[in-house]
C-alpha positions as CSV (number, residue, x, y, z in Angstrom):
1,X,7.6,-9.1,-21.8
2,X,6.9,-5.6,-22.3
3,X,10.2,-2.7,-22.5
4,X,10.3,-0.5,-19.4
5,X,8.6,2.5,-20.0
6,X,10.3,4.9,-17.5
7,X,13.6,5.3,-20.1
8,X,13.6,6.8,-23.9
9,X,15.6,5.6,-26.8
10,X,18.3,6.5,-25.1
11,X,18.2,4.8,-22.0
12,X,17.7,7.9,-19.6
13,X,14.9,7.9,-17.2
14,X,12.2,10.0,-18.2
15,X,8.1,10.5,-16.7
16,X,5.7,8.6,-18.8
17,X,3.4,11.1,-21.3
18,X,-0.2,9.8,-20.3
19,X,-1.8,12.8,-21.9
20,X,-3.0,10.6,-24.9
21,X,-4.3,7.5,-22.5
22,X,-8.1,7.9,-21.9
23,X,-9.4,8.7,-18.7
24,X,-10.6,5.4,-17.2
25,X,-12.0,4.4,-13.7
26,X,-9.0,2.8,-12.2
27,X,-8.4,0.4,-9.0
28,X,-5.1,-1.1,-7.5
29,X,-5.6,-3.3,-4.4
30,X,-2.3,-3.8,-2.7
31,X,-1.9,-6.1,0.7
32,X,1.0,-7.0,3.1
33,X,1.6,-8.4,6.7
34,X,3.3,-7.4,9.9
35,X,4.4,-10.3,12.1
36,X,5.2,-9.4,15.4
37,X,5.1,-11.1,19.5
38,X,1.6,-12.3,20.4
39,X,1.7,-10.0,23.2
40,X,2.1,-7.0,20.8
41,X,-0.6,-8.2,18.6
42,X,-2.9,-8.6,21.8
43,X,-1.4,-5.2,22.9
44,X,-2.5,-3.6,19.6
45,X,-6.1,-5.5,20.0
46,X,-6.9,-4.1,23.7
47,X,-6.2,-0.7,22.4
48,X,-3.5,-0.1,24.9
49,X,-0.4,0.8,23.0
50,X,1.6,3.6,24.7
51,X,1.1,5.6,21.6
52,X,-2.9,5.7,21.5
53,X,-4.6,3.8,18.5
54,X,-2.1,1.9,16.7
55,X,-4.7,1.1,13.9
56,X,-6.7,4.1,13.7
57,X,-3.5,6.0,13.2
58,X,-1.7,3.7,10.7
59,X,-5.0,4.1,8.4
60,X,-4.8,7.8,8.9
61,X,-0.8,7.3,8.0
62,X,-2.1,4.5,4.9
63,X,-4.5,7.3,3.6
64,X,-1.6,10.2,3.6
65,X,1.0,7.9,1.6
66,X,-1.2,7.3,-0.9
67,X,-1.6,11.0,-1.2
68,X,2.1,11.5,-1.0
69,X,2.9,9.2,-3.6
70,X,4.2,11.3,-6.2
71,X,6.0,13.0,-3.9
72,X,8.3,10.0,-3.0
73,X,8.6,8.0,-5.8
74,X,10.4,10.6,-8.5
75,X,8.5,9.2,-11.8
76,X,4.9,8.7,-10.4
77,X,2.3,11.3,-11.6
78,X,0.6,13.4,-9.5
79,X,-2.9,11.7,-9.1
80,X,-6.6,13.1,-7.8
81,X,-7.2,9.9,-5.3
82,X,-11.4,9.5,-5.5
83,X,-11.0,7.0,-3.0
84,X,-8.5,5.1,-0.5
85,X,-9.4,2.5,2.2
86,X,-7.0,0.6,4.6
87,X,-8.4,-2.4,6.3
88,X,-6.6,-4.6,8.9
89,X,-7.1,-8.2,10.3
90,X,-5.5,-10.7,12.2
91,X,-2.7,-12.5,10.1
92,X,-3.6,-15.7,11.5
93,X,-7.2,-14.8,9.8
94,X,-4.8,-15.5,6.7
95,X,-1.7,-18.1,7.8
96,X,-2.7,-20.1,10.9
97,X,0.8,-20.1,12.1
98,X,1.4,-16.5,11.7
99,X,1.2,-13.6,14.3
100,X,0.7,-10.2,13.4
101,X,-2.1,-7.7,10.9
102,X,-2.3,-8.0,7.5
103,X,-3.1,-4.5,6.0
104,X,-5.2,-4.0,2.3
105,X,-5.2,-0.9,0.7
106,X,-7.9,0.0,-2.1
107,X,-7.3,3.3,-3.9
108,X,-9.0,4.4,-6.8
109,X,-9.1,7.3,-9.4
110,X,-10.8,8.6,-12.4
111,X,-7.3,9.2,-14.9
112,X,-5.3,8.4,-17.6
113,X,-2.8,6.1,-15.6
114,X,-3.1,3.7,-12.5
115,X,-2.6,3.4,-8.9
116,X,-0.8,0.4,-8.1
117,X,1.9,2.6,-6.8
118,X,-0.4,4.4,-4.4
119,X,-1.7,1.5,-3.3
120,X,1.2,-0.1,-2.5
121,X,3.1,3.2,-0.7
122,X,-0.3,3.5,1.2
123,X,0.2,-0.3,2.6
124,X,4.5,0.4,3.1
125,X,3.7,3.1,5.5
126,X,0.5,1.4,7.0
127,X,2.9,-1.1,8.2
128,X,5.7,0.9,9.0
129,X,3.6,2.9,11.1
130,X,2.6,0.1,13.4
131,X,6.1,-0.7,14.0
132,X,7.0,2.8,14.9
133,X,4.2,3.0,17.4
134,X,4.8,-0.8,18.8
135,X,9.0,-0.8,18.5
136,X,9.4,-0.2,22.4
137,X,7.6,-3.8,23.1
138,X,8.7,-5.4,19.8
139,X,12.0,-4.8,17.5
140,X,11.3,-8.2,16.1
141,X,8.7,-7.0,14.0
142,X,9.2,-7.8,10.1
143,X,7.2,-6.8,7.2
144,X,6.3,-9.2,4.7
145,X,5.0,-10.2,0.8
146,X,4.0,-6.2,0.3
147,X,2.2,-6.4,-3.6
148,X,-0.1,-5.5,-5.7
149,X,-3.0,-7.9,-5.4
150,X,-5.4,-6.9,-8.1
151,X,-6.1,-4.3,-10.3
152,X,-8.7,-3.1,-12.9
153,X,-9.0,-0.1,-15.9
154,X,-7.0,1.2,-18.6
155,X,-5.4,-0.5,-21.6
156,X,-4.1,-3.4,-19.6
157,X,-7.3,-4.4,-18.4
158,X,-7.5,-6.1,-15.1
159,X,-5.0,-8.4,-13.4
160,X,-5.6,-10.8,-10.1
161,X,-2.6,-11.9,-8.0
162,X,-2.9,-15.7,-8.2
């Protein structure tokens, strides 16, 4: 196992130097679920949230975490996203037995470090987004197995979530 990277010699939390680390093509994929009530999942489907467009505003909200990353998570370098993507589906496209969306992020950057952390702040608030704009039919709703699912570039190489 690797030592942490985010403390010096002297155990203090520090921000990584990357300016050494080439500039590679880098992608983090990072998924997680919402389960809710069947009725809010068909709700969200028929596009008749109280709110307007539950989906088309929690990939808008996806899209501006990743963004914002930096700015919420003290240690993380600033990035120039080249790309970010949030797609939805059905859990039960995933588990059978399960009701609610599963959200993917994709993000992407040309840079001397990665973007797992992008990817998985622009899932986070994906999610949390859906909740916000479906809490008045559902407070049940529970977010679930939030990760990074693959990831490719830099020094590390690529890693696949088994």
């Amino acid at each position: 196992m690797s030592a942490l990277t985010h403390f010096d010699a002297q155990g203090q939390a520090h921000m990584v130097d990357v300016a050494a680390k080439a500039a590679t093509h880098r992608i983090a994929v990072a998924s997680g679920r919402i389960e809710m009530l069947p009725g809010t999942l068909a709700l969200i489907e028929a596009g008749n949230a109280k709110k307007g467009d539950v989906l088309g505003i929690a990939r808008i909200a996806g899209i501006q975490a990743a963004k914002k990353t930096s700015d919420l998570i003290p240690l993380c370098h600033p990035l120039a996203l080249t790309r970010v993507a949030i797609e939805f589906e059905a859990a039960s496209a995933r588990k059978p037995e399960a009701t609610g969306i599963f959200c993917t992020a994709t993000v992407e950057t040309v840079g001397p470090t990665g973007v797992e952390m992008e990817a998985l702040t622009a899932v986070q608030i994906a999610l949390l987004t859906i909740y916000d704009m479906c809490k008045a039919v559902d407070r049940e709703m529970s977010i679930h197995d939030v990760r990074v699912v693959e990831k490719h570039g830099g020094k590390s190489g690529s890693f696949v979530a088994q």
